[in-house]
C-alpha positions, -999 to 999 in steps of 0.1 A, spaced: 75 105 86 79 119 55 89 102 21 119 123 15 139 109 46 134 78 39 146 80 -1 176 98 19 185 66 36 179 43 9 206 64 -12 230 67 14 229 31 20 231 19 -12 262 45 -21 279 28 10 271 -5 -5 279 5 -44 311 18 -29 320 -18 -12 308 -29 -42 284 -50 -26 246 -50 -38 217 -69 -16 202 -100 -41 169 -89 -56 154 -115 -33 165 -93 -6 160 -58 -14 127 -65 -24 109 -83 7 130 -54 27 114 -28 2 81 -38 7 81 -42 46 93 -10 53 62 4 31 38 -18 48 54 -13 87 54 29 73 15 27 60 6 7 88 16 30 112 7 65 93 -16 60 60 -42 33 76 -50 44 108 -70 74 100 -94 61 76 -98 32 96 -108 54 127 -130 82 109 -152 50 95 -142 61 59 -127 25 49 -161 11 58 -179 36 38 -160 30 8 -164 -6 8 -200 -2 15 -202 24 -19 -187 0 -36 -206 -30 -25 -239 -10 -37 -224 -3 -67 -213 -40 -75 -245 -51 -63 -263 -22 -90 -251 -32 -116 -253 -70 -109 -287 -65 -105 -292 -43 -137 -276 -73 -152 -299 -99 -143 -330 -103 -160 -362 -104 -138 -386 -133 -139 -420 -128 -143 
């Protein structure tokens, strides 16, 4: 699914509801907002860098990174 369908429906929804002059709360539209990104990236932006292994990689880069420089940071005893 695409993002353009999507923006589609959230304009034709809130025309019918600017029309009825009825607006959702902030405290709605918001927790709605966000659950439809999460349920949308959870079923299409997540799943393939989870299964190629390329989430792990990039914590592991960034892991040895933190970890470099922590180190460089640190003075050795002697």
């Amino acid at each position: 699914m695409s993002q353009g369908p999507m923006m589609l429906v959230e304009h034709l929804v809130r025309s019918q509801l600017k029309q009825r002059h009825m607006q959702p709360p902030q405290w709605v539209s918001i927790p709605l907002t966000l659950t439809v990104l999460m349920a949308v990236g959870h079923l299409y932006f997540f799943p393939p860098p989870m299964d190629s292994g390329l989430a792990d990689r990039v914590v592991a880069s960034i892991k040895d990174n933190y970890q470099s420089v922590a180190s460089a940071l640190v003075p050795t005893r002697r």
